[in-house]
KEKE-3310 file (N, C-alpha, C; in steps of 0.2 Angstrom, whole numbers, plus 5000, padded with zeros to 4 digits):
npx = (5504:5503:5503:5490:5479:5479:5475:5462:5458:5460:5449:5440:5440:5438:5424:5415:5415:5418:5422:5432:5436:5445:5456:5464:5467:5467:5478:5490:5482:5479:5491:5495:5483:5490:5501:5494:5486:5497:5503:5493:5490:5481:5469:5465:5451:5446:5441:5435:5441:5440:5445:5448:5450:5454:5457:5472:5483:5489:5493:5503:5499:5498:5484:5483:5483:5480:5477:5471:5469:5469:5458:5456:5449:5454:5460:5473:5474:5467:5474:5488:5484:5479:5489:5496:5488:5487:5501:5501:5490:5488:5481:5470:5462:5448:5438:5435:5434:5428:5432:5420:5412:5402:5388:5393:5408:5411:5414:5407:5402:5416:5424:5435:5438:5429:5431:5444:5440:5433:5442:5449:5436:5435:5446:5442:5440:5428:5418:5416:5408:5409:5398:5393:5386:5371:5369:5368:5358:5353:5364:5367:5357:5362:5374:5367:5360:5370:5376:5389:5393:5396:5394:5387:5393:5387:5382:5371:5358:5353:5351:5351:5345:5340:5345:5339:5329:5335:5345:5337:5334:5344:5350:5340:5341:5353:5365:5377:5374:5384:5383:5391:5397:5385:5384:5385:5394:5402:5390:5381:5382:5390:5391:5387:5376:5358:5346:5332:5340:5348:5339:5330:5342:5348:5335:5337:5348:5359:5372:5372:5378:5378:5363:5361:5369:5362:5350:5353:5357:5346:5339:5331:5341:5351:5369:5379:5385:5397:5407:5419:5425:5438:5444:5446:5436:5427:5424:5418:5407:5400:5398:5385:5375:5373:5363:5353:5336:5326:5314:5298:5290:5300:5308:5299:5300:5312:5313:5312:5324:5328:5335:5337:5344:5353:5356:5361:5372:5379:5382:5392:5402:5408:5411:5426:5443:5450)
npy = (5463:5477:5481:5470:5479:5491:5486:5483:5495:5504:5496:5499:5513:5515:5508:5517:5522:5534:5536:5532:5523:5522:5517:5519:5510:5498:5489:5495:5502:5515:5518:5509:5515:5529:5528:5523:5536:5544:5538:5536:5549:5559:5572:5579:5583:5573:5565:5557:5554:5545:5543:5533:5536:5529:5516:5505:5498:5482:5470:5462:5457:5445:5433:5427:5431:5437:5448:5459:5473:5489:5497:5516:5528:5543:5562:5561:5550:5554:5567:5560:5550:5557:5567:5556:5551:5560:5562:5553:5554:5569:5581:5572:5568:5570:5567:5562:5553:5545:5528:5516:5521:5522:5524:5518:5518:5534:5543:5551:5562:5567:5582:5585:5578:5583:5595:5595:5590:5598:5608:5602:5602:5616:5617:5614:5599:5586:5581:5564:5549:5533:5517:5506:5490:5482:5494:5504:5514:5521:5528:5536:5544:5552:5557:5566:5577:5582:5590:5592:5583:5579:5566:5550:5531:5518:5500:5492:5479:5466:5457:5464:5478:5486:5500:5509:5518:5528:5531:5536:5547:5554:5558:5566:5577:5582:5576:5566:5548:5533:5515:5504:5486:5479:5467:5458:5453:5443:5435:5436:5434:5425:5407:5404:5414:5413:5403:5412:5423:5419:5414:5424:5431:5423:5422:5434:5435:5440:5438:5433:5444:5457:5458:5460:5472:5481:5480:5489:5500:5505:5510:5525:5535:5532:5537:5533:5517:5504:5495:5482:5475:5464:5457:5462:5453:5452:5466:5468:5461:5464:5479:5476:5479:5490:5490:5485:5485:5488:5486:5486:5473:5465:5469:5467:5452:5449:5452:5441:5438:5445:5447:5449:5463:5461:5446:5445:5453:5446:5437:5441:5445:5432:5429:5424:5436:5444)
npz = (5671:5671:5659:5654:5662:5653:5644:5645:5650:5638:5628:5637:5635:5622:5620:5626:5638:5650:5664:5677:5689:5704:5718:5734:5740:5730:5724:5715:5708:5703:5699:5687:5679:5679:5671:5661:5656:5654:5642:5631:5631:5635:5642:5656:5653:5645:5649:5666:5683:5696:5714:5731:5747:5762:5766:5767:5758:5761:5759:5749:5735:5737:5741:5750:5763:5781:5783:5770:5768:5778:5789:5790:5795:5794:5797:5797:5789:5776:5771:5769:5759:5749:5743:5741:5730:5723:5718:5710:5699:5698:5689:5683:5694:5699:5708:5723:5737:5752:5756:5759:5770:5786:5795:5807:5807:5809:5802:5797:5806:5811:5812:5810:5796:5788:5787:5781:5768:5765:5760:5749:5740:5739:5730:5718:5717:5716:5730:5736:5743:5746:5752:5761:5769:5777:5782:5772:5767:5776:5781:5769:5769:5779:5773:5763:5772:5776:5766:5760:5750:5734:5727:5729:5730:5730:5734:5724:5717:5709:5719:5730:5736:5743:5746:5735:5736:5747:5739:5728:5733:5735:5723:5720:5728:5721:5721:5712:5707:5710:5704:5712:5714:5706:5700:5709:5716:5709:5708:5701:5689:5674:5674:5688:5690:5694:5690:5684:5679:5670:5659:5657:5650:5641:5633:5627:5621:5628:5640:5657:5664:5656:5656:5672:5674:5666:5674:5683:5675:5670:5682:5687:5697:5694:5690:5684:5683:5688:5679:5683:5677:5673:5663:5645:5638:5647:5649:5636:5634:5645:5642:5633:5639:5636:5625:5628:5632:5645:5656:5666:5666:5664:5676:5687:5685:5688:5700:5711:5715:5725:5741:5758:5766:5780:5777:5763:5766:5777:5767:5758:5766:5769:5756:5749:5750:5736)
capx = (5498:5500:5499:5483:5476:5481:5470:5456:5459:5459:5444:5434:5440:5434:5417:5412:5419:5419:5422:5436:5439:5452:5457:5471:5469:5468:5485:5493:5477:5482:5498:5492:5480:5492:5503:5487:5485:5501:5505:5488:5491:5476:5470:5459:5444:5444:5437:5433:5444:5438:5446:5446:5453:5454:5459:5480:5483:5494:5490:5507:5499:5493:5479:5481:5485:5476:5475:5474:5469:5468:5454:5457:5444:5456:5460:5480:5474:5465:5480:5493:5483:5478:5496:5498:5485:5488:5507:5498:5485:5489:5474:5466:5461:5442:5433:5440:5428:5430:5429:5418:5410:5395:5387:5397:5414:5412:5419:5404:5404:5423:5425:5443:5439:5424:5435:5449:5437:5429:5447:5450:5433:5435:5450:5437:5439:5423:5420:5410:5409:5406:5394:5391:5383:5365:5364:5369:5353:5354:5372:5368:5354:5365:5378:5362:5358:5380:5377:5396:5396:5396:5389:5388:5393:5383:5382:5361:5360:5344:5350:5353:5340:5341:5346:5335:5325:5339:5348:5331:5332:5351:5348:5335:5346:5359:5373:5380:5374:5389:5382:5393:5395:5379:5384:5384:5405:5400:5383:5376:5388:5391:5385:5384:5370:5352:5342:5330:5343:5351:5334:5330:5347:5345:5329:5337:5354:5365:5376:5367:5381:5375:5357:5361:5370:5356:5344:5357:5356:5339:5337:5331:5342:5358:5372:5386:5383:5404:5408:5423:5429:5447:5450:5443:5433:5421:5422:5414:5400:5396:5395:5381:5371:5371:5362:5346:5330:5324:5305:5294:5290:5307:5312:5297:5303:5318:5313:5311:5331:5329:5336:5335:5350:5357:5356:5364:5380:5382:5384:5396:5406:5409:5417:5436:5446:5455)
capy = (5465:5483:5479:5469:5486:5496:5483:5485:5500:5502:5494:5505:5522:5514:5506:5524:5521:5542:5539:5527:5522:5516:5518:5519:5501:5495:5488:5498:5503:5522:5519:5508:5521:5537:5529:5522:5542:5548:5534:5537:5557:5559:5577:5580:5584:5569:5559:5560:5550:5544:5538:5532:5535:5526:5510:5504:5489:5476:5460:5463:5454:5438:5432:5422:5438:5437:5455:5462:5478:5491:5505:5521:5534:5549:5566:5557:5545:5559:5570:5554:5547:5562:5566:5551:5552:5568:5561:5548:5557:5574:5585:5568:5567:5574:5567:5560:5548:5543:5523:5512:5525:5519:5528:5516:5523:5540:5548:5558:5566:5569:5588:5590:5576:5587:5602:5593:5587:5604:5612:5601:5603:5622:5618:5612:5591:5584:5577:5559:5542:5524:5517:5498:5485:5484:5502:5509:5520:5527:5532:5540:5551:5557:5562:5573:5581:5586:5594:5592:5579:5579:5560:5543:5525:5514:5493:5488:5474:5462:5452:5469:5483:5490:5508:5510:5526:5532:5535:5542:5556:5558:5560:5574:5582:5584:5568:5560:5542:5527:5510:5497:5478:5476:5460:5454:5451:5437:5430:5441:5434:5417:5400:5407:5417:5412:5404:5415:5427:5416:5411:5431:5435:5420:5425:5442:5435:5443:5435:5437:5450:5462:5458:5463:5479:5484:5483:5492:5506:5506:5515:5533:5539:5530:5541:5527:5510:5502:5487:5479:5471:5465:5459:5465:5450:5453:5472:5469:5458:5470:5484:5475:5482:5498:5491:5481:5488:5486:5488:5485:5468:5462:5470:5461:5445:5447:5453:5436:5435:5451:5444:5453:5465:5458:5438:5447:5455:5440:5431:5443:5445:5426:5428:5424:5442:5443)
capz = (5675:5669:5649:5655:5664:5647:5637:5647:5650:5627:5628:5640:5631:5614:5619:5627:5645:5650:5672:5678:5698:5709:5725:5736:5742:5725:5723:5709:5701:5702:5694:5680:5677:5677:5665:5653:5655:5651:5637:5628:5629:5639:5645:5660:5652:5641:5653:5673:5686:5703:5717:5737:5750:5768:5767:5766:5756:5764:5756:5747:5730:5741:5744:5756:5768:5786:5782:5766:5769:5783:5788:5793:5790:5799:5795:5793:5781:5771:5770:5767:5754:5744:5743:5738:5724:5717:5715:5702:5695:5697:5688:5682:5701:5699:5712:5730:5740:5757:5757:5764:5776:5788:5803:5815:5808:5815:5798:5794:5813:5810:5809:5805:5791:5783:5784:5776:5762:5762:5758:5743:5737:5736:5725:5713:5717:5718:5737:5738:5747:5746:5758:5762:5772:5777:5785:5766:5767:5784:5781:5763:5769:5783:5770:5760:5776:5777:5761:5759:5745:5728:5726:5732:5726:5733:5729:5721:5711:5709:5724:5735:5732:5750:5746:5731:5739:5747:5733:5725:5738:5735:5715:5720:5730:5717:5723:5706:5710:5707:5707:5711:5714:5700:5699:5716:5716:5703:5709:5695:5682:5671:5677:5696:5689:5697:5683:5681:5676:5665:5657:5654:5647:5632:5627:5626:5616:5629:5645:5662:5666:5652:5660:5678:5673:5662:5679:5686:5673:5674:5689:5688:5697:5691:5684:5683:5683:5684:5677:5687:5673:5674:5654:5639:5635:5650:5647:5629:5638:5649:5638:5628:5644:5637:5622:5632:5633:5652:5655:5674:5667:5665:5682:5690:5684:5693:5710:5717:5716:5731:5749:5765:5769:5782:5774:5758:5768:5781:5762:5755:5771:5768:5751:5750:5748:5732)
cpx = (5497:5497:5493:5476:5475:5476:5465:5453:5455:5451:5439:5433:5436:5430:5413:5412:5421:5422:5426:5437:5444:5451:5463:5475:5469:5474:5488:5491:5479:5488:5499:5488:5483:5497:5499:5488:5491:5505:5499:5488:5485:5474:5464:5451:5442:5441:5436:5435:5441:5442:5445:5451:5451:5455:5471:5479:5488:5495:5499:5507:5501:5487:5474:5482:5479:5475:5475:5476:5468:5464:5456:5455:5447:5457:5469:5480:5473:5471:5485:5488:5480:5484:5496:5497:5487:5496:5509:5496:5487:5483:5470:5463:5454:5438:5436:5435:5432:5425:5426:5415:5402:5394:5392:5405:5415:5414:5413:5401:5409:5423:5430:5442:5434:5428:5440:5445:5434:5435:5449:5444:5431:5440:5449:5438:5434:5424:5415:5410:5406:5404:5396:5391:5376:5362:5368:5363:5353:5360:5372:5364:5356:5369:5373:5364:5366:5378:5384:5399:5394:5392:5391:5389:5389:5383:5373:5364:5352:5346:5349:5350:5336:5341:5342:5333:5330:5343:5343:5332:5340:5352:5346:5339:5351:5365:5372:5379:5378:5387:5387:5392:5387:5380:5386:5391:5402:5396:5379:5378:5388:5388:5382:5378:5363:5350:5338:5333:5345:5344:5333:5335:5347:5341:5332:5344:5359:5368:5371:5371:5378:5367:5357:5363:5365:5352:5346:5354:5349:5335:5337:5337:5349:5362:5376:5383:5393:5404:5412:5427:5435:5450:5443:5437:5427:5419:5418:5408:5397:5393:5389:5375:5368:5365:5353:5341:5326:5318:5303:5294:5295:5309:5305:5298:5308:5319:5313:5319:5332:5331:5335:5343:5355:5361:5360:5374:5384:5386:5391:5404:5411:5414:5426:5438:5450:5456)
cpy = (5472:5482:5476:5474:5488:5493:5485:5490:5506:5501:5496:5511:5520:5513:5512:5527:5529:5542:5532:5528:5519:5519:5517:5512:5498:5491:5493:5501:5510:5522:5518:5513:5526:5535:5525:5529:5544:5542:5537:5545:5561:5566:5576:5580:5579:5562:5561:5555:5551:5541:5538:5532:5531:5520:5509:5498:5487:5471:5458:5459:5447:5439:5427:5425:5437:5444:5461:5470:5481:5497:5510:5527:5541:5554:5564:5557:5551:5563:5567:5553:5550:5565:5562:5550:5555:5568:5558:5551:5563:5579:5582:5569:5572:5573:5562:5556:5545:5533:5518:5515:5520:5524:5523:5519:5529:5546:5552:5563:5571:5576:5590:5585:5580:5590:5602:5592:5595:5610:5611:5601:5612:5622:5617:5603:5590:5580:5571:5554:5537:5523:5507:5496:5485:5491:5507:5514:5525:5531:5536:5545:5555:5561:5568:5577:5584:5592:5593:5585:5579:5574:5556:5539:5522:5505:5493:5486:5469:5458:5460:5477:5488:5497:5512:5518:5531:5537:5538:5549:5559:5560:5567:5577:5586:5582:5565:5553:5536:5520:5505:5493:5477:5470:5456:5451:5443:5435:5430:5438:5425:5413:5400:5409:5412:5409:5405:5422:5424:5414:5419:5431:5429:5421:5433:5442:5436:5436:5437:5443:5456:5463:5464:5470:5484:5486:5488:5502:5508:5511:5524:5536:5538:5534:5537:5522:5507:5494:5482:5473:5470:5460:5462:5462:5451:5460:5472:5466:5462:5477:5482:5477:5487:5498:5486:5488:5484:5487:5485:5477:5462:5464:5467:5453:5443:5450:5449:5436:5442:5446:5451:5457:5463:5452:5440:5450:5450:5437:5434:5444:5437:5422:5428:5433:5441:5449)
cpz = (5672:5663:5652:5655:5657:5642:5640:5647:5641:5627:5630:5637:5623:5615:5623:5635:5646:5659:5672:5687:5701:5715:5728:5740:5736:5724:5718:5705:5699:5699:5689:5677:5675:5673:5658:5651:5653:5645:5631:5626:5630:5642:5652:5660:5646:5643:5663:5678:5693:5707:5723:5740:5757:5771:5763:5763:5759:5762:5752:5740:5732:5742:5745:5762:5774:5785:5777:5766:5778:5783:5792:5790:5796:5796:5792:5788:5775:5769:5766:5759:5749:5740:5739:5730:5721:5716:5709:5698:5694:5694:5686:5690:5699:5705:5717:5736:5744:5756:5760:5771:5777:5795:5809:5815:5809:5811:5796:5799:5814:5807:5807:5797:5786:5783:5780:5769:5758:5758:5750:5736:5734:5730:5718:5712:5721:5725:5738:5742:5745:5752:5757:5769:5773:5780:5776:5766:5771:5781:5773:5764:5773:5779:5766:5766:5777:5772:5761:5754:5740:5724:5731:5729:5732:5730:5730:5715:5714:5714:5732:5735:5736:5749:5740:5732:5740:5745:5728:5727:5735:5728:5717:5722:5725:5718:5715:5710:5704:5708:5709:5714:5711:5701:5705:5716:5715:5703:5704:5687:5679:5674:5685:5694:5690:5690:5681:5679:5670:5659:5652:5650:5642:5630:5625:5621:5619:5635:5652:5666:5664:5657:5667:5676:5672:5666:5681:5682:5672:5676:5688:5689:5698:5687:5681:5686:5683:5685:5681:5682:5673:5667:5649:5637:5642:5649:5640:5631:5643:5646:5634:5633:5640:5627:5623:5633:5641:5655:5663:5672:5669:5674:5687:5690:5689:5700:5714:5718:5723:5737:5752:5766:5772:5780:5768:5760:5772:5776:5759:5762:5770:5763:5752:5748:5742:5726)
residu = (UNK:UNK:UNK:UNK:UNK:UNK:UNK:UNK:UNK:UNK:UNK:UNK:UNK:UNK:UNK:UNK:UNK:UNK:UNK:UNK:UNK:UNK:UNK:UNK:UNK:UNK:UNK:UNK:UNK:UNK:UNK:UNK:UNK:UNK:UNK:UNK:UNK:UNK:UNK:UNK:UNK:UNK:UNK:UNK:UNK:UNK:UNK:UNK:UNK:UNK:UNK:UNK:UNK:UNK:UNK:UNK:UNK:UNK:UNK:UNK:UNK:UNK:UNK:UNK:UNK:UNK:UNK:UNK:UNK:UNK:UNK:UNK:UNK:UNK:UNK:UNK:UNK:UNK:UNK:UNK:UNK:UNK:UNK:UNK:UNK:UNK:UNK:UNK:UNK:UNK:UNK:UNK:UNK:UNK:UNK:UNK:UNK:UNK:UNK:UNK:UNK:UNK:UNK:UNK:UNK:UNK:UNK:UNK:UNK:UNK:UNK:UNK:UNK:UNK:UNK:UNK:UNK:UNK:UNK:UNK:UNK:UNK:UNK:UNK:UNK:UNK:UNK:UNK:UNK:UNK:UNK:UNK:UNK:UNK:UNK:UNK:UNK:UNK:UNK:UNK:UNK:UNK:UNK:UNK:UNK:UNK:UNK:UNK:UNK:UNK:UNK:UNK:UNK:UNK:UNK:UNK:UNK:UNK:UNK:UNK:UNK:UNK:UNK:UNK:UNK:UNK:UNK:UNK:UNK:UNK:UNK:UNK:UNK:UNK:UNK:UNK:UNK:UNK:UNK:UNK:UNK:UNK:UNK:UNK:UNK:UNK:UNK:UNK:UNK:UNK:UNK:UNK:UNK:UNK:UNK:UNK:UNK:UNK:UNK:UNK:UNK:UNK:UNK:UNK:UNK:UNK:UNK:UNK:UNK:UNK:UNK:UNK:UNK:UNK:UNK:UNK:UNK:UNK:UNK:UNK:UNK:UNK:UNK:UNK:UNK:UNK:UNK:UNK:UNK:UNK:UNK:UNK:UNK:UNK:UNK:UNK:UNK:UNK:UNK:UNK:UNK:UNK:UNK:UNK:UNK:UNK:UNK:UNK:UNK:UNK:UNK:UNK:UNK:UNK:UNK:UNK:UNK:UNK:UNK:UNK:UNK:UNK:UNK:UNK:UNK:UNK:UNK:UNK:UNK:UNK:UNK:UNK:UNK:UNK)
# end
């Protein structure tokens, strides 16, 4: 499993891959990653490493686990799991995102957790967050209003295209914006793909994954767009994203594949965990 990481891994830093993420529920991903980084001889300023904290993984490399993971958006967690990080990563660690925040979890109210954030952001580590479900907008323009974040990830993709604005206003401000899930955690991808995705992306020579990205990157006010690629042979089809030309006509075409918010998360909520 790690040699697989290391290829992918390979594969990223060759095809022009500059920002890598993990997280601290990831399984291992942080530890794969710090010895890709000290195998490869890697410096800090030779790329820019993100990761998340707030979630426990559990699942124990099952999954078939009633519980993979667990949330905990407290000033503990943040403490434990930063810790944690910077015992992986060490000066790789550039940028530290609380996972998975939304106005119902309480964490961007949380003033020992801003404080905490605010201490390690003096130390010069970016401070951001992931957002998701269908209050993604609400919950991003509140982080502007903090001032106390550096950026946002967000999930937009041609099925899910809710926070669009949001993350316009969060661009203007001065938040680095992270797309991800582009590919709708596969909907967006191979024979799953819709057929008028699959339709565009042959007349265009590429995969409808390449496609999807491409809308992704698109977007004005896209700084990262990330792949999720887990081998080498989808990370190579994904990159061909970065070699499409993406034009209003093309992104009208695939506006009919938009759903509603809520009918888009009810659907992802659904999906098996893995």
């Amino acid at each position: 499993m790690e040699q697989n990481a290391h290829t992918v891994l390979d594969a990223a830093f060759a095809g022009g891959v500059r920002y890598l993420d993990a997280a601290r529920s990831y399984g291992l991903a942080e530890a794969f990653l710090a010895s890709w980084l000290e195998r490869r001889r890697l410096q800090p300023s030779d790329l820019t490493i993100g990761s998340k904290w707030g979630y426990t993984y559990t699942a124990g490399w099952r999954v078939d686990t009633a519980t993979p993971e667990v949330k905990d958006l407290s000033v503990a967690t943040v403490r434990r799991q930063l810790a944690e990080s910077r015992a992986l990563l060490g000066p790789h660690l550039r940028l530290y995102q609380i996972h998975s925040a939304t106005l119902e979890s309480g964490v961007l109210d949380d003033a020992a957790v801003l404080e905490e954030l605010a201490l390690l952001r003096a130390e010069g580590v970016a401070i951001g967050l992931s957002v998701t479900g269908p209050g993604q907008a609400e919950t991003i323009l509140r982080a502007v209003t903090l001032g106390a974040f550096d950026s946002v990830q967000a999930t937009w993709n041609l099925i899910e295209r809710s926070a669009d604005d949001a993350l316009a206003e969060a661009h203007g401000a001065g938040l680095g914006v992270l797309v991800k899930e582009a590919l709708a955690n596969g909907r967006l991808a191979d024979r799953r793909a819709p057929h008028v995705l699959r339709a565009a992306a042959e007349e265009r020579g590429v995969t409808p994954d390449a496609l999807a990205l491409a809308a992704a990157l698109a977007r004005p006010w896209a700084d990262v767009v990330l792949s999720g690629a887990t081998t080498a042979d989808q990370l190579l089809s994904n990159l061909a994203a970065l070699r499409l030309d993406y034009g209003d006509e093309l992104d009208h075409r695939l506006a009919t594949l938009s759903e509603e918010p809520a009918e888009y998360w009810s659907a992802r909520a659904a999906l098996p965990w893995n």
